[in-house]
C-alpha positions as CSV (number, residue, x, y, z in Angstrom):
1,X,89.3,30.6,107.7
2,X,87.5,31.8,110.4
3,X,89.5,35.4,110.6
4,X,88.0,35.6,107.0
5,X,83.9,34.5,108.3
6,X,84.3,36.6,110.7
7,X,85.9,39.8,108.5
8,X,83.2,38.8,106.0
9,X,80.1,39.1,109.0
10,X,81.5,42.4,109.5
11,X,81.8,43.4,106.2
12,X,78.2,42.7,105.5
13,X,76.9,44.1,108.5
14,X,78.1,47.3,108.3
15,X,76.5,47.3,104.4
16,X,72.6,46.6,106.0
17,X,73.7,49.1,108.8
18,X,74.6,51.8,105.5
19,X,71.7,51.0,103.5
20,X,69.3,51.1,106.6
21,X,70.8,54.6,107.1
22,X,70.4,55.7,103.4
23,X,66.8,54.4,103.4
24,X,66.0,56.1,106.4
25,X,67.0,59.4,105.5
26,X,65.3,58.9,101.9
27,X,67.8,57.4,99.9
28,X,67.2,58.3,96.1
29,X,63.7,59.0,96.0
30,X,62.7,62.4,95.0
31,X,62.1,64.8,97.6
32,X,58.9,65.9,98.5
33,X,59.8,69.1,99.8
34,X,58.3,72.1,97.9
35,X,60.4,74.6,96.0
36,X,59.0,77.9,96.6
37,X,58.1,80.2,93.1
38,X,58.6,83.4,93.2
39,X,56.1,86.0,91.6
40,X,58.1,88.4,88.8
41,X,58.0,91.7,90.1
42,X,55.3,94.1,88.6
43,X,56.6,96.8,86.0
44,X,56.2,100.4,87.7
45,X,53.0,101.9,86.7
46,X,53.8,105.2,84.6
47,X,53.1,108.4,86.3
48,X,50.1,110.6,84.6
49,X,51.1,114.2,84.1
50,X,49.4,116.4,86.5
51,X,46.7,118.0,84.5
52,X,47.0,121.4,83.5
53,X,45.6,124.1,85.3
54,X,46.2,127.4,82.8
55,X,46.3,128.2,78.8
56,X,49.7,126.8,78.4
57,X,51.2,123.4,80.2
58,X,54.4,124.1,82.7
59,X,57.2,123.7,81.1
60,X,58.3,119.9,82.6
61,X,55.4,119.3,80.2
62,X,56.4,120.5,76.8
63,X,58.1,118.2,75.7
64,X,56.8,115.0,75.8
65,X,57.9,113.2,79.7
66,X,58.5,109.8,77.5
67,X,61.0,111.4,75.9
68,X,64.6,112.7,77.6
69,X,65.4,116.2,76.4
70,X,68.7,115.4,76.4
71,X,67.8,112.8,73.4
72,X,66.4,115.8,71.5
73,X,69.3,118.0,71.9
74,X,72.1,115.7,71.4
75,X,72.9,115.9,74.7
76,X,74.6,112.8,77.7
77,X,71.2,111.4,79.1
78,X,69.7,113.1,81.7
79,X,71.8,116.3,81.4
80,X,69.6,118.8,80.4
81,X,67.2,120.8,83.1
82,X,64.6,122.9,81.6
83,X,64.0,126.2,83.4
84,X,60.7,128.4,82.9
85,X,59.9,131.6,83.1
86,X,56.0,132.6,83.7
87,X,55.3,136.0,81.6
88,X,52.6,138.4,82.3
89,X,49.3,139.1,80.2
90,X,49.2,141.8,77.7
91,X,45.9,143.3,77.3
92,X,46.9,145.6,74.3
93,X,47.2,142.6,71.8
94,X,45.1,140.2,73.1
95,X,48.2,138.2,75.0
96,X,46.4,136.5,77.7
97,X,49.6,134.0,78.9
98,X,53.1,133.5,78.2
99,X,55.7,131.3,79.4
100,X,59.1,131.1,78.3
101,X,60.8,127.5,79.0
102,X,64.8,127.5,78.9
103,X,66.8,124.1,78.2
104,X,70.1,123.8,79.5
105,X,73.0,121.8,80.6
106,X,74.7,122.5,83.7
107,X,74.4,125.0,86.8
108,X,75.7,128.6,87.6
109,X,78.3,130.4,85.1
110,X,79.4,127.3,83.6
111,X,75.4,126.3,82.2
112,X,75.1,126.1,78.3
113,X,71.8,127.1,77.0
114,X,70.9,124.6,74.7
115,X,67.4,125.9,73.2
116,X,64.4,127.6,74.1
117,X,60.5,127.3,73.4
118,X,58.1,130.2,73.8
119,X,54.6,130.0,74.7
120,X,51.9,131.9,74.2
121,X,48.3,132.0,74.2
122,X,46.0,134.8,72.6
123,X,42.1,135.5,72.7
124,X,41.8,134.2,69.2
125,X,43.5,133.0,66.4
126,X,43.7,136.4,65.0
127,X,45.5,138.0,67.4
128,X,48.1,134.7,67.9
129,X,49.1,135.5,64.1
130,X,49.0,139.3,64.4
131,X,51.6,138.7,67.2
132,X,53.5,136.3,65.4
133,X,53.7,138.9,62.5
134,X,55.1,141.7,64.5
135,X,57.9,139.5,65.9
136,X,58.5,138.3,62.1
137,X,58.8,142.3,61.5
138,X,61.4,143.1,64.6
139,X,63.6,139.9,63.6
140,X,63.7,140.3,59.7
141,X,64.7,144.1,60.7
142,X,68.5,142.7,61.3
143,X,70.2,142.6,58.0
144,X,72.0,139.3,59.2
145,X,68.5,137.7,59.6
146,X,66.6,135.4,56.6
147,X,63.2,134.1,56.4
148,X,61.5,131.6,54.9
149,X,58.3,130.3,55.0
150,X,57.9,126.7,56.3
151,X,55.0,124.2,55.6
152,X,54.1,122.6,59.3
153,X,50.2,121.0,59.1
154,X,47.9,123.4,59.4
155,X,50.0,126.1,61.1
156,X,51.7,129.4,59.8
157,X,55.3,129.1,60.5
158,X,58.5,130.8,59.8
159,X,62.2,129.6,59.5
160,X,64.5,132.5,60.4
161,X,68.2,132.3,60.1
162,X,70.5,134.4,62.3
163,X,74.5,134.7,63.2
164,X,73.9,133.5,66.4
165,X,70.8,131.1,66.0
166,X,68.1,129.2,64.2
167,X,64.2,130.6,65.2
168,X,61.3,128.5,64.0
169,X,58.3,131.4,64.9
170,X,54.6,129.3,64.2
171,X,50.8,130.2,65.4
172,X,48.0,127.8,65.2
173,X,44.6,128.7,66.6
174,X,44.5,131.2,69.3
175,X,48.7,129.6,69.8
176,X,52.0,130.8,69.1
177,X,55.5,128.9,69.6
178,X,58.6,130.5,69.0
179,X,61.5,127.9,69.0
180,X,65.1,128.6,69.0
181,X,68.0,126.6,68.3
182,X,71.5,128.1,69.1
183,X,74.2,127.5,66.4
184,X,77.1,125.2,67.2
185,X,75.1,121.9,68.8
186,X,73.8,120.5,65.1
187,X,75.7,120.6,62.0
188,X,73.8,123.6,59.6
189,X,72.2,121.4,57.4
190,X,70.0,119.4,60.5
191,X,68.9,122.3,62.8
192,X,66.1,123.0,60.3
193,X,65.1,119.6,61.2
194,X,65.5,119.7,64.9
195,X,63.7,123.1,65.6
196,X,60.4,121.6,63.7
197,X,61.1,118.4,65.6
198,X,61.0,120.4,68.9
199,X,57.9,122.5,67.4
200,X,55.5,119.9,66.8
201,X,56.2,118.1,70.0
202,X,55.9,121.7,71.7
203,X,52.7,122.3,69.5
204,X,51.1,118.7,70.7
205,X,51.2,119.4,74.3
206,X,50.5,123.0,74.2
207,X,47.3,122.6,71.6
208,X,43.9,122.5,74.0
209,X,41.7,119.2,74.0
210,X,38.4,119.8,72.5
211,X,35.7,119.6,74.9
212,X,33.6,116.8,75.4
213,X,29.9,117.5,74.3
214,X,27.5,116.7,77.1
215,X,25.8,113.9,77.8
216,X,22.7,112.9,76.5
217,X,20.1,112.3,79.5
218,X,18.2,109.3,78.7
219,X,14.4,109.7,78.6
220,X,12.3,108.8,81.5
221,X,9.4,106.5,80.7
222,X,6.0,107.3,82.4
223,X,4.5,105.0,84.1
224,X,1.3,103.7,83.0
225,X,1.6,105.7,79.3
226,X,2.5,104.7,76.3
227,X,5.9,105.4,75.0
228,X,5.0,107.6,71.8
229,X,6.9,108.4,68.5
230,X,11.0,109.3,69.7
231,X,11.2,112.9,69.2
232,X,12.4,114.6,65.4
233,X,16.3,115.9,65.8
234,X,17.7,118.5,63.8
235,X,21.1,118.5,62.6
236,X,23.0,121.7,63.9
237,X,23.0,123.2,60.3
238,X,19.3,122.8,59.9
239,X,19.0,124.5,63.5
240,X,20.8,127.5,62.3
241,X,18.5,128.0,59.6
């Protein structure tokens, strides 16, 4: 009987002992310890296109930069390079920048040309469609070659069919674009599509921004005078009269 007290006193004393421990060292009770948050990471600001500093935009520019050329030209992302070519003016029609903008895929003797845009910019719209006509004239010269006329907006453009290509040839304003699509990458019946696709995107970033008109300066008040009737303004076609 006593072996037992005394196994019992031992028992029980190492229990307080356990639970002194436990409640010491915080037992069950939630901790007070602070989780650290953690701040998403900001989304990269976009980068702005360098402004343009000519007539015509480089040629990393035609094409919208939100939009992978390769995604335009059927093409593995980020495969195709685009390679430009800066012409010189031509005085004799007008031509007062050029710059031809070459898409491919691959370096050295093994690169495939994919496409090209053409870039020009004229004195005036005149001479942009005078241009484009004469071009129209050398190309329809090849008996292999057919036009047809193509409705694009408010630009002229021109669908010609060769053996070796598809040439969309367009002038608005004082612009002309000349797109060309080499057989093989589309079936027949899409590169219609695709060349006006490549146009209007080429057109968009090519086209100048109107100017802003000037700002108004805001009319002083005199001190000590009263402010009198605001002044009568004409509409511009009233002006002209």
């Amino acid at each position: 009987m006593k072996r037992f007290q005394s196994t019992w006193v031992a028992v029980t004393a190492g229990a307080v002992l356990f639970v002194g421990c436990w409640a010491s060292l915080g037992g069950s009770h939630p901790s007070t310890v602070a989780v650290p948050r953690f701040a998403a990471p900001a989304a990269p600001a976009a980068a702005a296109p360098a402004p343009r500093t000519g007539l015509l935009p480089d040629c990393d520019q035609v094409l919208p930069t939100a939009v992978d050329p390769a995604a335009l030209l059927a093409q593995p992302s980020g495969s195709v390079a685009v390679h430009g070519i800066v012409g010189t003016p031509a005085p004799s029609v007008d031509l007062l920048a050029r710059t031809s903008c070459n898409y491919h895929r691959g370096v050295g003797k093994a690169a495939q040309t994919l496409g090209q845009v053409n870039l020009s910019a004229f004195a005036d719209p005149a001479a942009a469609e005078s241009q484009r006509q004469r071009n129209l004239a050398v190309e329809q010269a090849d008996p292999g070659c057919a036009a047809q006329p193509v409705t694009l907006g408010a630009a002229r453009a021109t669908l010609l069919t060769s053996p070796a290509a598809t040439v969309l040839m367009t002038s608005y304003g004082r612009y002309t674009v000349t797109t060309t699509l080499p057989h093989g990458l589309f079936p027949p019946d899409e590169e219609r599509d695709v060349v006006t696709d490549l146009t209007r995107r080429a057109l968009a970033t090519t086209i100048e921004a109107p100017p802003a008109p000037p700002a108004q300066p805001a009319p002083a008040a005199q001190a000590g005078q009263a402010a009198g009737p605001p002044a009568t303004r004409l509409s511009p076609a009233l002006a002209q009269r």
